[in-house]
Structures are given as C-alpha cells and as structure tokens.
N, C-alpha and C positions, 0 to 999 in steps of 0.2 A: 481256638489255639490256646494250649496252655501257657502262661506266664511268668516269673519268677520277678519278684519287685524287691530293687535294691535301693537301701537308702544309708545314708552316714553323714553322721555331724562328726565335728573334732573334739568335741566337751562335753561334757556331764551335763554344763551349763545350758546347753542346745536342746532341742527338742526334734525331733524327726518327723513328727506329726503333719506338718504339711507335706512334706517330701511324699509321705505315706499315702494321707489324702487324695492328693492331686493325683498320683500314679493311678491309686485304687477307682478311681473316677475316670480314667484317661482308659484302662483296662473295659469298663463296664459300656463305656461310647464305644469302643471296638468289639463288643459281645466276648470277652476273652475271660477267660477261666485263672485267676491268680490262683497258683496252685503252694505258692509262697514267699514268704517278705522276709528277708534278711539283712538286719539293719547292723549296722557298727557304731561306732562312739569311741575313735581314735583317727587320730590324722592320717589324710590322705596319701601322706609321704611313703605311709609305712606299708608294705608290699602284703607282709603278713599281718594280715585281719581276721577276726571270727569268722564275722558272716561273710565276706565274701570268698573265704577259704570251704564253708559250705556250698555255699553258692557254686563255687567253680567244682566240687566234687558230686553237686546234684546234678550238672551241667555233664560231665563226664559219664553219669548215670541215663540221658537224658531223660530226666527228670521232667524237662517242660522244651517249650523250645521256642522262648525266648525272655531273651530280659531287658524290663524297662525299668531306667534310674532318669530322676528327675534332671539333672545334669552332669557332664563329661567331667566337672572337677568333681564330683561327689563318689564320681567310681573311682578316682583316682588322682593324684598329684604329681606322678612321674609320667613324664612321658614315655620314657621308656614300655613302665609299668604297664602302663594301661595301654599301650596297644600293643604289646604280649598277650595281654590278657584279652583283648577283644579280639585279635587275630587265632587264641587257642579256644574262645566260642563258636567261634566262625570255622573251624575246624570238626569241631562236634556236633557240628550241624543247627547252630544257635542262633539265632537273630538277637543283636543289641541294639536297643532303642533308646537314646534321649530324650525325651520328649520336650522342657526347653527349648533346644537348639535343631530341632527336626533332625537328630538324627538318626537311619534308619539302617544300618547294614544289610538287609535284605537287599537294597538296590545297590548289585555288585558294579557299581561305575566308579571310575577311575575319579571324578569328584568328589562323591562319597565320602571315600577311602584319602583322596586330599583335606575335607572337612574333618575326617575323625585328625588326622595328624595337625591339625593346625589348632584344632580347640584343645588339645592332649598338651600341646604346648604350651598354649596359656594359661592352661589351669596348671602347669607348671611352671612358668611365670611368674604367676599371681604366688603361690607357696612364695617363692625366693621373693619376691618384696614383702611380702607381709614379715618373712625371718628378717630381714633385714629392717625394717622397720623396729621391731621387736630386741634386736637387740643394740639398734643407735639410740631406743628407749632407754634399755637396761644401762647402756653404757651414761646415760646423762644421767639417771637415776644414780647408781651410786658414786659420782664424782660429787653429783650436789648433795647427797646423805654426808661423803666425806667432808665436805665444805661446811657441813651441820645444817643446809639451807632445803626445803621441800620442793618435789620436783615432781610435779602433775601428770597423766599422762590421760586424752582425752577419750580414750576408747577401755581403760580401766582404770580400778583406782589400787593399791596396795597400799 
C-alpha cells in the first residue's frame, strides 16, 4: 500500500521529527510504501495550510491511498475542518489513519466514524482552552506591566 505521512507543529519553535519518526516506523511494521511526507509549521486552527493543501491535491490525484498522521489534533483543530476533510479522503477512495488513537477509516463502522467525531472535537477543545489561557495570560501581563510590577508566565517567558 502506498502512503502519504502528515505531520504539523504550530511554531517554528517545534520540531516534527518524531511525529515524522514514529509514522515512518509505523509504515515500515505494515510493509507500506511512504510515497510522501507533508509536514506544516502553523496552527491547526487554520483550514489553509501548505502541506496539507498538497496533501489533499495529491489525494485527489490518487497519488497513494492512504494517510497516516500521528494524531487527530495534528490534522487539525476545527472540528468542522477536519472532518470535511477526512470525509473528502474518504470520497477519493483514501484511508486515514491515526496512529496514536487507533484510528483507522478503513473500518467503515458507525463507531469508527463516532471516534473520528468525538476526538475532532477535542482537539478542538483543547485549541479554545489553550486561546483562552493565552490570552487570561496577556490580559494579567499587561495590567501588571501598567502597574509597573512583572508578571511570569510558567509555559514562556517575554
């Protein structure tokens, strides 16, 4: 079977490299052919990405016929998003696989297809708390820069 392996951080800061790893290993235990790897380096949120705007036109090609991403937030952060997007691979005759969360679209059960919508969800979730996080941070950060006083935050520093 040929393969197409997607991977994405949100930062520069990030490395893809195990996501990469792990796939390329995960392909080689199934004897499968990665026929290629399309990585991003912008948030999940954001519908229009490089690689996976490749990704989905190699997919329309059928270029391989299927794609393994190391986890269901890493293809994506909307729920909407991402299962538009696994429903129009699934249309072109694509299998998506997480491999994480064993998930396998091949197995067209009504479970399945309950698991992709329920982890699509949390990984858009998880987006809205960490925004909000981020910005009950910004918001104590500059009341206490106004106040003249420093104000920490434990996940970075500015």
């Amino acid at each position: 079977m040929k393969v197409a392996i997607y991977t994405r951080v949100s930062t520069g800061g990030q490395n893809p490299d195990l996501q990469r790893r792990e796939l390329e290993e995960y392909a080689g235990r199934h004897e499968w052919e990665v026929i290629g790897v399309y990585e991003d380096v912008v948030s999940g949120s954001r519908s229009n990405r490089p690689g996976r705007n490749r990704l989905m036109d190699d997919a329309r090609a059928r270029q391989f016929d299927a794609v393994i991403c190391w986890s269901l937030d890493r293809f994506g952060r909307s729920l909407v998003d991402c299962i538009r997007t696994i429903e129009e691979l699934d249309r072109q005759g694509v299998r998506f696989l997480c491999t994480k969360q064993n998930i396998d679209t091949d197995n067209q059960s009504p479970t399945g297809r309950l698991v992709v919508h329920i982890m699509a969800a949390f990984a858009e979730f998880e987006r809205a708390l960490i925004q909000e996080r981020v910005t009950s941070w910004l918001r104590r950060y500059r009341h206490g820069r106004a106040a003249g006083g420093q104000v920490s935050a434990p996940w970075f520093s500015v």
